[in-house]
C-alpha positions in Angstrom: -27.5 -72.1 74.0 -26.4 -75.7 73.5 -27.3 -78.3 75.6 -26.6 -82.0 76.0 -26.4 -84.6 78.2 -23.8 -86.5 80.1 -21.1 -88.1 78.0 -22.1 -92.4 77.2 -20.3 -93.1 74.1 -17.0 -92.8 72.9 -16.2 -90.6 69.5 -15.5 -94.3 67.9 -18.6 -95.6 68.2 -20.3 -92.3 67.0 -18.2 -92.5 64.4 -19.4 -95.9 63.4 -22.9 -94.9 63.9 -23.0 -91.6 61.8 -21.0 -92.9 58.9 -22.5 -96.0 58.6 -26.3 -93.9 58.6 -24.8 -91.4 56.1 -23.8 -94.2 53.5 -27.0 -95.5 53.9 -29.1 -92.4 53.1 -26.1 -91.0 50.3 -26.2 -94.7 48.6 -30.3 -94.7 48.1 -29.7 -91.6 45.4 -28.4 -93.4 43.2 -28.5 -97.1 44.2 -31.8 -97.4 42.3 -30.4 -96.3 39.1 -29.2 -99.4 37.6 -32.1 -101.3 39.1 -34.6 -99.3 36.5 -35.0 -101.9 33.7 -35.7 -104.9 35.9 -37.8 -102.5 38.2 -40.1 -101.8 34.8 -39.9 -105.3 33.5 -40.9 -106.5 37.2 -43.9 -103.7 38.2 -44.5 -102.1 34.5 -44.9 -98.2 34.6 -44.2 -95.9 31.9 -41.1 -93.5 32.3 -42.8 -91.0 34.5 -43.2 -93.8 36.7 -39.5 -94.9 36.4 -38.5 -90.8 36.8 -41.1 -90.6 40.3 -39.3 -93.7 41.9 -35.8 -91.7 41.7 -37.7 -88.0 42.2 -39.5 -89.4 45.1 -36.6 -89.5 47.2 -34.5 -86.5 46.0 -37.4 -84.3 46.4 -38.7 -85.2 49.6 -35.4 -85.5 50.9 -34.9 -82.1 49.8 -37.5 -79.9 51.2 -37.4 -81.3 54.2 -34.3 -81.5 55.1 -33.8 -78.1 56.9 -36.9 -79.1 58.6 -35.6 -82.0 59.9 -32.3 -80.3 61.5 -34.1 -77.8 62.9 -36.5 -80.5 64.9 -33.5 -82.2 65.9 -32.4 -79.0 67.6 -35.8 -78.5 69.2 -36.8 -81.7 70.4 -33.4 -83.6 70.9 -30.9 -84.9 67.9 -30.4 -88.1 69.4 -34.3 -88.6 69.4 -34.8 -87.5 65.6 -31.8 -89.4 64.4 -33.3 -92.6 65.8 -36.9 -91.3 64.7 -35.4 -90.6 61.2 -33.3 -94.0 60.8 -36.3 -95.8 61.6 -38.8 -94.5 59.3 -36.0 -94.7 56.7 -36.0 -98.6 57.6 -39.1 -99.2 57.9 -39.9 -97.3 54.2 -36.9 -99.6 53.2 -38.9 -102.6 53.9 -41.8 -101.0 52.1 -40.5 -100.1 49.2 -38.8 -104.2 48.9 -42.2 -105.3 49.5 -44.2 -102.9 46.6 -46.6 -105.0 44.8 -46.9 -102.4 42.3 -44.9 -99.2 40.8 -47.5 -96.7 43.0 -46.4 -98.5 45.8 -42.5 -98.0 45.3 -43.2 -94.7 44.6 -44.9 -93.7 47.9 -42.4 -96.1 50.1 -39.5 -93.9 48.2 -41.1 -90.9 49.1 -41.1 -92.0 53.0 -37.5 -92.8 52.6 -36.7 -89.4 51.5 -38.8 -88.6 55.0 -36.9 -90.6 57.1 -33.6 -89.4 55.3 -34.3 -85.7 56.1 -34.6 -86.1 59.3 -31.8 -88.7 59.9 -28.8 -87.2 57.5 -28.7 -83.7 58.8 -28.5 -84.6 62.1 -25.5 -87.4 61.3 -23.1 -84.5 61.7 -24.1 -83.0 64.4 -24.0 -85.7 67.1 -20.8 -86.7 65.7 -19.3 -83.0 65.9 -20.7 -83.1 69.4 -18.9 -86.4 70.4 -15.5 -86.2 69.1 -12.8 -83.8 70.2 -12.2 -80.9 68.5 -8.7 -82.3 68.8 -9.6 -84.7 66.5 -12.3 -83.6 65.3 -10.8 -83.3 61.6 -9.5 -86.5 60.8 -13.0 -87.8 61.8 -15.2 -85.6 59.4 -12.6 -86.5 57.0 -13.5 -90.3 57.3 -17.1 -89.7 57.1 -17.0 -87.7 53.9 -15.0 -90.5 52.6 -17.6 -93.2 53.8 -20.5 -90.8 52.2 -18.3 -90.5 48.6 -18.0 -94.0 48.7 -21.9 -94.5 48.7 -22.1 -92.0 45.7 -18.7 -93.8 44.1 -20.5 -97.1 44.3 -24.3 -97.0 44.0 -25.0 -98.0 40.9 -22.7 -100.8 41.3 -24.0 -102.3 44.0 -27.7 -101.4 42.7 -26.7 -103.3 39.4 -24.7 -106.4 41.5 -27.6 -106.7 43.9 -30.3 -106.8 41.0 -28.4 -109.4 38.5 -27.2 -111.7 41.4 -30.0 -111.8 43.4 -33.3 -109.2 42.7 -33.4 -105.4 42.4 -35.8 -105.8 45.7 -32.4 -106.1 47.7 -31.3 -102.7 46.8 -33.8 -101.9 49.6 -33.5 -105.2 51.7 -29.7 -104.2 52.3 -31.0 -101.3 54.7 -33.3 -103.0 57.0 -30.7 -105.5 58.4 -28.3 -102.3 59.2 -31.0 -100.3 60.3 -32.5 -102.5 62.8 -28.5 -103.3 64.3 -27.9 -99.2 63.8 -31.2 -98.2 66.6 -30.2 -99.7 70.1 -26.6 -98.6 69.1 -27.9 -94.5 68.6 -30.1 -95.0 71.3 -27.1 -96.9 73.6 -23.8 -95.3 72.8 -24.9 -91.3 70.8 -25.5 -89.0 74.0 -28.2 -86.2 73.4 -27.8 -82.7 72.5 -30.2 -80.0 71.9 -30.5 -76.0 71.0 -33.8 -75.0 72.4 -34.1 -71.8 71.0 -34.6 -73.2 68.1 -37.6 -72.6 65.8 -39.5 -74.4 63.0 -40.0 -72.9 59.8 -43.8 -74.6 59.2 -45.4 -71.9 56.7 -41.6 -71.8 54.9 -41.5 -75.8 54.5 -45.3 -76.2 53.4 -44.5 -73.7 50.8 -41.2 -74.9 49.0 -42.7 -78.5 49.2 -45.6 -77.7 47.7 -44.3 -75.5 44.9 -41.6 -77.8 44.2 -44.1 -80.7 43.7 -46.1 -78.7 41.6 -43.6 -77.8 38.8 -41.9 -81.3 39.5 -45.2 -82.8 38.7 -46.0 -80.7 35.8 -42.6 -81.4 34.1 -43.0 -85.4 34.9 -46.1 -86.2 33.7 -46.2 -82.9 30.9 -46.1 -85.6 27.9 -48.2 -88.1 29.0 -51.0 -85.8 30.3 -50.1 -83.1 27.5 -48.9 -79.8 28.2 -51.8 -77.6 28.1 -53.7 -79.8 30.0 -55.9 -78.4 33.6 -53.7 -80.8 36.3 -50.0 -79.7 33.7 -51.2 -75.9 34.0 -51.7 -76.1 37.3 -49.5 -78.1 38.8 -47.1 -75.0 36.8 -49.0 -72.0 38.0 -49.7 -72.9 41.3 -46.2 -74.6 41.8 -44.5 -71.0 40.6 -46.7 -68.7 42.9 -45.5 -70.7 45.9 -42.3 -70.9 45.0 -42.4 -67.4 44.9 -44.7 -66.8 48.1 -41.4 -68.9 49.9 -39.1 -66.3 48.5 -41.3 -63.6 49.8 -41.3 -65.5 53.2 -37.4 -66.0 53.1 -37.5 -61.8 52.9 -39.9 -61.1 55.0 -40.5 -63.5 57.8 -38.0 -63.1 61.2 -36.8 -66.8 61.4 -37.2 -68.2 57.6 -35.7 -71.4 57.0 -33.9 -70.0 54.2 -33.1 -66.2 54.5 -32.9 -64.7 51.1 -30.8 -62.2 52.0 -28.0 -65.0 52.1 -28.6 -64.5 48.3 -27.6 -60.8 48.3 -23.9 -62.2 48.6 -22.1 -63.1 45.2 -20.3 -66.2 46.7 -23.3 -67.6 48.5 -25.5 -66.9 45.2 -22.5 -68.3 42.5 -22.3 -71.5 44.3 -25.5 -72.0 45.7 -27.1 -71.9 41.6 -23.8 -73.6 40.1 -24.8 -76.6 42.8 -28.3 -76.5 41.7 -27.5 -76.6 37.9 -24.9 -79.3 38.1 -26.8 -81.8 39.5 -29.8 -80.9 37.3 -27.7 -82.1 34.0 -25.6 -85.1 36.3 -28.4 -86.4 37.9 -31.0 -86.2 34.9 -28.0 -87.4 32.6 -27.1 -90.7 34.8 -30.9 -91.5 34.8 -31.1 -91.6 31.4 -27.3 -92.9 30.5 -27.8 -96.2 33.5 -31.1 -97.4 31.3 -29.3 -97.0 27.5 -26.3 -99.0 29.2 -28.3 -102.0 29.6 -31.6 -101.1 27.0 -29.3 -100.5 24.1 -25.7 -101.3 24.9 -27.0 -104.7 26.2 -24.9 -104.8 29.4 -26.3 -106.4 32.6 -26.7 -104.6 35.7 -23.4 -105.1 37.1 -21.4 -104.5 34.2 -23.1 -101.2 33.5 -22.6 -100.5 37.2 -19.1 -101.3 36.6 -18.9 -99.5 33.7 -19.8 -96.3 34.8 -17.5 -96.1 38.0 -14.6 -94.2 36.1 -17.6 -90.9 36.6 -19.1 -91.5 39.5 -15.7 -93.1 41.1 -13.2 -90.9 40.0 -14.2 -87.8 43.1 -12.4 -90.7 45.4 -9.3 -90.3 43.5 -9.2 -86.7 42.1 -10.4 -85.0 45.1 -7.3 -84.9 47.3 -5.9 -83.1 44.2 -8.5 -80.9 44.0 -9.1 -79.8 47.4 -4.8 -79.0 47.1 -5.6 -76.8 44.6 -8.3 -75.3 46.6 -6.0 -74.4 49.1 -3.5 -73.2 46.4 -5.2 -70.8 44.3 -8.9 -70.6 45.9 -12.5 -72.2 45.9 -13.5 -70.5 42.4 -10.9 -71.5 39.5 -11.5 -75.2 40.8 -15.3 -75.4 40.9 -15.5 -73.6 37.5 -12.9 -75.8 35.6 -15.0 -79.0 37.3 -17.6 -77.9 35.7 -16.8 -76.9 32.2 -15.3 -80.7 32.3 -18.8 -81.9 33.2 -20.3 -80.2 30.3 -17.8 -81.0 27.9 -18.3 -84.8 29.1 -22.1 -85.1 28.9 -21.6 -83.0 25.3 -19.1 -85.5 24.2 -21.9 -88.3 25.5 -24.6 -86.4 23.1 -22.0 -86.6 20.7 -21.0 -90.3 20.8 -24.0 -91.9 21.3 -25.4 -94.7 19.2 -27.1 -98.1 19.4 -24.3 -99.9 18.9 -21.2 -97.4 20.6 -18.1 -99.0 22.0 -17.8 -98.7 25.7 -14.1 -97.2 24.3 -15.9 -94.6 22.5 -17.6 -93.9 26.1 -14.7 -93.9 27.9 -13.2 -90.0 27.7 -17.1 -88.5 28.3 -17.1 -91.2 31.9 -13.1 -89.5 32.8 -14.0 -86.1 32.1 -17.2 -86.3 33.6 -15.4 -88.1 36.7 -13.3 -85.1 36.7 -14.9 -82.5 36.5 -17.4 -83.9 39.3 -14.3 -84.3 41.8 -13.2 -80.7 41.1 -16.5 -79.5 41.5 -17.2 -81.2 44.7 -14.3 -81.1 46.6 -13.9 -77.0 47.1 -18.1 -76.6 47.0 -18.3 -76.8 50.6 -15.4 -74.5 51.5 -16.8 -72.1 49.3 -20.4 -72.4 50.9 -18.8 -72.3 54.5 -16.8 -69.1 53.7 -19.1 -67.2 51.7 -21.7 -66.4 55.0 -20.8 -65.4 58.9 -20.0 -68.7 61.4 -23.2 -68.0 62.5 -24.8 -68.6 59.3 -22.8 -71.7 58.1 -25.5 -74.1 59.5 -28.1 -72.7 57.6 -26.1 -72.2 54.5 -24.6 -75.8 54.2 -28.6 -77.0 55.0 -29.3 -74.6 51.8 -26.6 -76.0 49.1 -27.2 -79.5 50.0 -31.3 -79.3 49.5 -30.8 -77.6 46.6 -28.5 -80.2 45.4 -31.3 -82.5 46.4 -33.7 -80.0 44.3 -31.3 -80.0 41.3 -31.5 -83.9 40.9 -35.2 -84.3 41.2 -35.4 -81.4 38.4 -32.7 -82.8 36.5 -34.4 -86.1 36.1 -38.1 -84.6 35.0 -36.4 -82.0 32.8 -34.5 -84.2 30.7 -37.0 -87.2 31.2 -39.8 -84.9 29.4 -36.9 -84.0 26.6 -36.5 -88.0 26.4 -40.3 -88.4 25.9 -40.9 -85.9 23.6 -38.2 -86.7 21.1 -37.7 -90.5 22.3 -39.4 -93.8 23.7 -38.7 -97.5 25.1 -39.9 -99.1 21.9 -36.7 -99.7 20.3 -32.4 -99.3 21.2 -33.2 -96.3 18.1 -35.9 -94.6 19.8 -34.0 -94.7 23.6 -30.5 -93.1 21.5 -33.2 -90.2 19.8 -34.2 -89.5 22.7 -31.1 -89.6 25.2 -29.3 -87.5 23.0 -31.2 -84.3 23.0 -31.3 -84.7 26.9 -28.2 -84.9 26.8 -27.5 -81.6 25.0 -30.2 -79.9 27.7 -27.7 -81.2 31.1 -24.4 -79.8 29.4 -26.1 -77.0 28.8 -27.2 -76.7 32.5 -24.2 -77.9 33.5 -22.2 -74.8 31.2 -24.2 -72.2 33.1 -23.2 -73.4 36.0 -19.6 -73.2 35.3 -20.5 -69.5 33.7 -22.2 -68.8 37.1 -19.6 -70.0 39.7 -17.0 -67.3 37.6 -19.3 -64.8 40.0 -17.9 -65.8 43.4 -15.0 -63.8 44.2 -11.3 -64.3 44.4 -9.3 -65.0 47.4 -8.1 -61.3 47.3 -11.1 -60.1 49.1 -11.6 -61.2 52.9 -14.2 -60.5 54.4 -15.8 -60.8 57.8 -17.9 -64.2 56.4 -14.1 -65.7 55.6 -13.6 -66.0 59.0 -13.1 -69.6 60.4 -15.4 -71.6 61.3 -16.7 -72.0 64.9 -17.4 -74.9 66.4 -20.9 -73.8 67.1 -21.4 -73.3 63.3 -19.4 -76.4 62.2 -22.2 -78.5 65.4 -24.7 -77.1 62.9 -23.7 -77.7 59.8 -25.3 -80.6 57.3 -22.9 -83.4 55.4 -23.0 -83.6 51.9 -25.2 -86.4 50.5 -25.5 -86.6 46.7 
């Protein structure tokens, strides 16, 4: 049963609060991007050291990100969120500080730690505080807030690095972080659901399984492919992957019961999610670098230069969720999509040392597309395809393995960069990029193949019913 204290703060000020903490933790995946070439040229590193200081994050944010909920639910949300916004700070700090590349990486790591715990939880106490009344214009203006981190990361990672240095991509944090903690602690009132329980054996083993093959794939070309620490870091990272789909079917209380999986909807989506940002994520790793390595824009203008993709979900969704509502979840997701593909192909297509931005433009607009069509029906289709008792744990699932799409997305096409590409010359970056390239529309393809499996709107079901309040308390925001 839910419990919570004594009303101290208004629905305004959690509002505030929440919104302000989600853009922080949605803006740090891809803030860094644009920051890449001045991070190398400040702290050397080769590109498994470039692809760790984005992975870092994704990944730890990612499998631990159920975790976190659920110890908001067991030992206060209140508590965690402020526990969770100030290790993200504090890692903040760290990571501004790094002397070296190691450095950065670990600090990133923490940040995904604090971000786990903090974003999940964001939801939640502002569900909890606002009306129900009212309830959907304000999860409506935190979306908005969180797409606008996503819309203008690399911007504002590419502004902050030209005009000042890339360290204040993470400097921009601490300053809100610090004003953020007596406000949680001050005006967010506490809320807990003490039959919760903690997932430990389920969390040790998708985090170590997923480091593994993440491991193996970032470092396969430098350390080679067939050697001891590549091997194992495969082998071992695939037997507890699958010893955490075992536990997911076997154990009472997993943190991800596989039997959600039985269901074509929750399956469709759930994989489309995981292979779309694979090739997006993996693709705007590679495509923010060749913007300024080979096209010779600074960080701004490459920022600038790729908000008509990663801006265009502010404009197109509205549209998109209307045809949602129209003709269902399915035709939308799976035409967003194909678009996606066909963009990143036409990228592979295009690209050249000395490409027009022009010649860029239609890949950026379909690719901005066919992001906003994919995105805005994803979570109605996740909500809908399991009970309202099971639409906590299910939005928790899509959004981690969003989180685990992105990390693999950049060490899958990073090792198709290194073997077929390298830094030394504009040349070498384009042979490389390309192929990548090919490898995330191809991901991105199956996905659109694989979200044709979630059914029509003909069929209802009892898991179509509406959500609950209970379930929508529960629920995690999307963070890309």
């Amino acid at each position: 049963m839910e419990q919570s204290t004594a009303r101290r703060g208004s629905a305004a000020w959690a509002l505030v609060i929440t919104s302000v903490a989600g853009f922080m933790a949605a803006l740090d995946n891809l803030v860094v991007t644009t920051a890449l070439p001045s991070i190398r040229k400040d702290l050397g590193g080769a590109l498994e050291d470039l692809e760790w200081t984005v992975s870092a994050y994704t990944l730890t944010f990612a499998v631990l990100l159920m975790f976190g909920a659920a110890l908001g639910d067991r030992f206060g949300r209140r508590r965690l969120f402020i526990a969770g916004l100030a290790v993200f700070t504090g890692a903040s700090a760290a990571a501004a500080l790094a002397p070296g590349i190691d450095a950065l990486i670990a600090a990133r790591a923490v940040q995904g730690v604090g971000a786990a715990i903090m974003m999940p939880l964001t939801l939640t106490l502002l569900t909890a505080a606002v009306p129900v009344a009212r309830r959907g214009a304000a999860l409506g203006i935190f979306s908005a807030v969180t797409g606008l981190a996503v819309a203008s990361g690399p911007l504002i990672g590419g502004s902050l690095t030209e005009h000042i240095s890339w360290q204040w991509i993470f400097w921009l944090n601490v300053p809100i972080g610090l004003a953020l903690l007596p406000l949680a602690r001050l005006r967010l009132d506490e809320s807990y659901a003490p039959n919760a329980r903690l997932d430990i054996p389920g969390t040790l083993l998708v985090s170590g399984g997923l480091f593994g093959i993440v491991y193996a794939l970032v470092n396969g070309q430098a350390d080679g492919w067939s050697s001891t620490p590549i091997l194992a870091g495969l082998i071992l990272g695939t037997l507890l992957l699958a010893a955490f789909v075992r536990h997911g079917l076997t154990s009472k209380n997993p943190m991800l019961p596989m039997r959600l999986f039985r269901n074509r909807a929750f399956f469709g989506i759930n994989t489309a999610s995981l292979l779309m940002f694979l090739g997006m994520f993996g693709s705007i790793f590679l495509l923010s670098q060749f913007l300024q390595g080979v096209a010779g824009y600074s960080p701004t203008e490459a920022g600038l230069r790729m908000l008509p993709w990663t801006g265009m979900p502010l404009i197109v969704a509205p549209i998109a969720g209307y045809l949602s509502d129209k003709i269902g979840g399915r035709p939308v997701v799976a035409t967003g999509l194909a678009l996606q593909a066909v963009g990143l192909a036409l990228f592979a297509l295009v690209l050249e040392p000395g490409v027009s931005y022009s010649a860029q433009l239609p890949a950026l607009i379909l690719s901005g597309i066919g992001m906003a069509l994919y995105f805005a029906p994803a979570a109605s289709v996740v909500m809908s395809s399991v009970r309202p008792a099971e639409q906590g744990v299910a939005s928790g699932a899509n959004n981690a393995l969003r989180e685990v799409g992105g990390a693999l997305g950049v060490a899958v096409l990073g090792a198709v960069f290194a073997a077929q590409g390298s830094y030394e010359s504009p040349q070498a970056f384009t042979d490389g990029t390309a192929p990548a390239l090919w490898i995330g529309a191809g991901a991105v393809a199956v996905a659109a193949l694989v979200a044709l499996l979630i059914p029509g709107r003909r069929r209802l079901t009892p898991a179509d019913a509406p959500v609950s309040s209970e379930a929508a308390e529960q629920s995690v925001p999307v963070a890309v």
